[in-house]
KOLGU-600039 format. One record per residue: x, y, z of N, C-alpha, C in turn. Coordinates in steps of 0.1 Angstrom, whole numbers, padded with zeros to 4 digits, always signed. Example, Ala and Ser with C-alpha at 12.3 -4.5 7.8 and 13.67 -1.06 7.14 Angstrom:
BEGIN
+0132-0057+0078+0123-0045+0078+0132-0033+0078/+0128-0022+0071+0137-0011+0071+0129+0000+0079/
This chain:
BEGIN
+1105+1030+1149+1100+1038+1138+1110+1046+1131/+1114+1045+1120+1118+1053+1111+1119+1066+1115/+1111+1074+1113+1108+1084+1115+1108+1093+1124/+1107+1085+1139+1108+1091+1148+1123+1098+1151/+1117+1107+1156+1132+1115+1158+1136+1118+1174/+1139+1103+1182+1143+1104+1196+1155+1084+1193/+1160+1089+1204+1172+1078+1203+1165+1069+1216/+1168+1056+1207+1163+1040+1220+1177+1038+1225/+1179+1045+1238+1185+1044+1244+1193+1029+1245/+1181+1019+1248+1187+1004+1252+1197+1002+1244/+1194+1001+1228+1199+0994+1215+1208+1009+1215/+1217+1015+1219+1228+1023+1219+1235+1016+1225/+1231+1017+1243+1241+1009+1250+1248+0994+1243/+1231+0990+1240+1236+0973+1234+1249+0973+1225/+1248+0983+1217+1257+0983+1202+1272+0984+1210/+1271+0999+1218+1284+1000+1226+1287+0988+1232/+1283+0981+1240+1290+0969+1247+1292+0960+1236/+1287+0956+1231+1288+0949+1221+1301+0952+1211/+1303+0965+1207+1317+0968+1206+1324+0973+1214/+1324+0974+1221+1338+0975+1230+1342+0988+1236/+1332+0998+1231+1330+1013+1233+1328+1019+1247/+1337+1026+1252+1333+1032+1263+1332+1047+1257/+1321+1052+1268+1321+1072+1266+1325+1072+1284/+1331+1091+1280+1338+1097+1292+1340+1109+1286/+1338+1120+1297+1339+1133+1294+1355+1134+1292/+1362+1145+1288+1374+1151+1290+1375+1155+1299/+1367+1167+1311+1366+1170+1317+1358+1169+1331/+1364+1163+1344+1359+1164+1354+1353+1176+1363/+1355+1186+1357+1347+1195+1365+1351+1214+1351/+1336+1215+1352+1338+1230+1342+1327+1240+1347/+1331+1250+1340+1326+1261+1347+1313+1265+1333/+1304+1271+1335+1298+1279+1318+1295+1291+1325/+1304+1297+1314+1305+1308+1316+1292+1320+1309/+1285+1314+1299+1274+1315+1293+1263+1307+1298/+1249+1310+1297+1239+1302+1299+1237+1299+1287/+1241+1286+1278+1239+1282+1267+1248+1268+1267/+1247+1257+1254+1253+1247+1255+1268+1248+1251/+1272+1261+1241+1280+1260+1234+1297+1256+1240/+1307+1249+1236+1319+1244+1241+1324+1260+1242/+1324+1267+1231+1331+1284+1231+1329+1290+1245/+1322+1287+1252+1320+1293+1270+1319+1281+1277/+1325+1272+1276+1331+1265+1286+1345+1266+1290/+1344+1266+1307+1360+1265+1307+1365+1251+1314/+1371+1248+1312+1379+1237+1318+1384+1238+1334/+1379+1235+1344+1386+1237+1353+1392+1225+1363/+1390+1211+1356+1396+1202+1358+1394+1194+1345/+1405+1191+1338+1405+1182+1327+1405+1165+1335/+1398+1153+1331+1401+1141+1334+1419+1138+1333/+1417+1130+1340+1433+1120+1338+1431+1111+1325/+1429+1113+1319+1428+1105+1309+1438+1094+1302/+1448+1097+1309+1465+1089+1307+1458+1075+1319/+1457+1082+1331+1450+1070+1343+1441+1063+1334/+1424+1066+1322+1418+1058+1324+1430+1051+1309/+1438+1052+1303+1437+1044+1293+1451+1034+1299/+1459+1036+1308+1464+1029+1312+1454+1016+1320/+1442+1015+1321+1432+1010+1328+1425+0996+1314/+1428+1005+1302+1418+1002+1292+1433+0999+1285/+1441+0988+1286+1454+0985+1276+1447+0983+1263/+1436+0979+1259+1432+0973+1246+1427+0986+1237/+1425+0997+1243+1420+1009+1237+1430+1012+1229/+1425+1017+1216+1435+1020+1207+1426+1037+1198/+1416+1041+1203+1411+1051+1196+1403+1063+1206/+1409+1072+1205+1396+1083+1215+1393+1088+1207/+1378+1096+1203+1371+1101+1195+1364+1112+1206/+1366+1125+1197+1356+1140+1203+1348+1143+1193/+1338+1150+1197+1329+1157+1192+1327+1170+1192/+1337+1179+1201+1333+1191+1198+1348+1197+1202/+1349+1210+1202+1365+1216+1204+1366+1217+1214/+1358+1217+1221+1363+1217+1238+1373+1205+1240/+1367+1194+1238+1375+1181+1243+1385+1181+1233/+1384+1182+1221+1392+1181+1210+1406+1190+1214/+1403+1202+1221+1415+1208+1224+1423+1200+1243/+1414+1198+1252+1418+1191+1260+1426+1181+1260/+1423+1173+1248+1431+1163+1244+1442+1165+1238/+1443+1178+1228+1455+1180+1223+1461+1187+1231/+1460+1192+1241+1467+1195+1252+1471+1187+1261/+1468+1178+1265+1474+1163+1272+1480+1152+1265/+1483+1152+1255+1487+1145+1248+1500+1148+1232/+1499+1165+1232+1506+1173+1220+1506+1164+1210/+1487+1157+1207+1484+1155+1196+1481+1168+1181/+1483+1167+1174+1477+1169+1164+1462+1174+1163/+1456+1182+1158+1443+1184+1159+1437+1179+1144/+1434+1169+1146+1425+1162+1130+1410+1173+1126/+1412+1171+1113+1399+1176+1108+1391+1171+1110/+1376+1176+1111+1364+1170+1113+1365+1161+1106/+1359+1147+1108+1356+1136+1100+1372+1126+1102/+1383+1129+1104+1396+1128+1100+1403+1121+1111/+1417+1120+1113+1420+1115+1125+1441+1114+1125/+1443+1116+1136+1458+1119+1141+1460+1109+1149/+1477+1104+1148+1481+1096+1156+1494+1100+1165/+1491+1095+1179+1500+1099+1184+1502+1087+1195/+1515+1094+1202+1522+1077+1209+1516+1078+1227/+1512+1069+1230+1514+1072+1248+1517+1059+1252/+1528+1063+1260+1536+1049+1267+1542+1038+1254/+1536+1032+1256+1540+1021+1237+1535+1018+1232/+1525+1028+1233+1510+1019+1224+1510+1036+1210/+1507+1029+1202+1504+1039+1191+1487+1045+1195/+1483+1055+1193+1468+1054+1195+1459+1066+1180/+1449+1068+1182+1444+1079+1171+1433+1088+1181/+1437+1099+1176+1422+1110+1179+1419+1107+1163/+1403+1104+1169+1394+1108+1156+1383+1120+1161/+1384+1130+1155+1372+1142+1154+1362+1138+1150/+1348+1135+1150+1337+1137+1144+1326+1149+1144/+1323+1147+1135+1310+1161+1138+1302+1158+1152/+1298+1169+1155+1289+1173+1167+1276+1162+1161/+1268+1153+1175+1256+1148+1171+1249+1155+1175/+1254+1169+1179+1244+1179+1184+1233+1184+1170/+1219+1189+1170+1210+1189+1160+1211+1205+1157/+1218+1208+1167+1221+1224+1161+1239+1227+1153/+1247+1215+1154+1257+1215+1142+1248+1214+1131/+1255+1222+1120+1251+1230+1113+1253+1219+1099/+1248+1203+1101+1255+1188+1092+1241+1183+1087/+1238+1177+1079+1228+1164+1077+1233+1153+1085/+1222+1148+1089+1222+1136+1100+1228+1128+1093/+1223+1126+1075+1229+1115+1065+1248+1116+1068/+1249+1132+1064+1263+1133+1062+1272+1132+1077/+1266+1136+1084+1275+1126+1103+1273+1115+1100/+1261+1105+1093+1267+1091+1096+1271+1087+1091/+1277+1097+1080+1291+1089+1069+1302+1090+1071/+1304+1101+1083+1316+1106+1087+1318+1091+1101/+1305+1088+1105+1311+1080+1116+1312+1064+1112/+1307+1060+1102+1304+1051+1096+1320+1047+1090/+1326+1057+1084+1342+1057+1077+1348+1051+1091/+1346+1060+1103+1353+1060+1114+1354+1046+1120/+1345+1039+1120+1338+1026+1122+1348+1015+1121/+1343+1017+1105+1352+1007+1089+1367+1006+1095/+1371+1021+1098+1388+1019+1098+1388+1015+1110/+1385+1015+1123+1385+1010+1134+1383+0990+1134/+1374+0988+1118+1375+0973+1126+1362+0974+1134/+1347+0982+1134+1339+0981+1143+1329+0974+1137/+1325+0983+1124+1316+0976+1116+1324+0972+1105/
């Protein structure tokens, strides 16, 4: 239904396998420091290896964040660049060229039209070669 406003889990997964998409936190273990969802009171108290999973994943060529928490975790493991929302940085690990792409939060309290996130991820898509 159109209209409804809840995600069919199944046809998410499908689409991810189907393209080639894996999800993974940045972080393996955090603290909140707030009782709330916000990244601004989270702390990092173990970031992932993330060098381990993409040596794992030779064909990955893109990691995408959604919020500043991860977005800074990564530019901290990596002394990428911090892209603009919607936008995207390239940087080198081992031999492989790769990109952070930023997207807006799919959180419904970022402060976006659902239209205007899926034009931001839709661009992101296109240039990846997904859709």
């Amino acid at each position: 239904m159109p209209d409804q406003k809840a995600f069919d889990k199944e046809r998410i997964i499908d689409f991810l396998q189907q393209k080639g998409i894996a999800l993974y936190d940045t972080a393996s273990a955090v603290r909140r420091l707030q009782d709330n969802a916000s990244d601004k009171f989270l702390e990092v108290v173990e970031p992932t290896d993330v060098g381990l999973l993409l040596k794992q994943l030779p064909k990955c060529h893109a990691i995408v964040t959604t919020g500043q928490k991860a977005t800074d975790t990564l530019k901290d493991l990596f002394q990428v660049k911090e892209p603009p929302v919607g936008g995207k940085s390239s940087f080198e690990f081992e031999d492989r060229k790769l990109f952070l792409y930023r997207m807006p939060s799919s959180s419904r309290a970022y402060p976006l039209k659902l239209e205007k996130k899926a034009e931001h991820y839709a661009l992101m898509f296109k240039d990846l070669g997904i859709i």
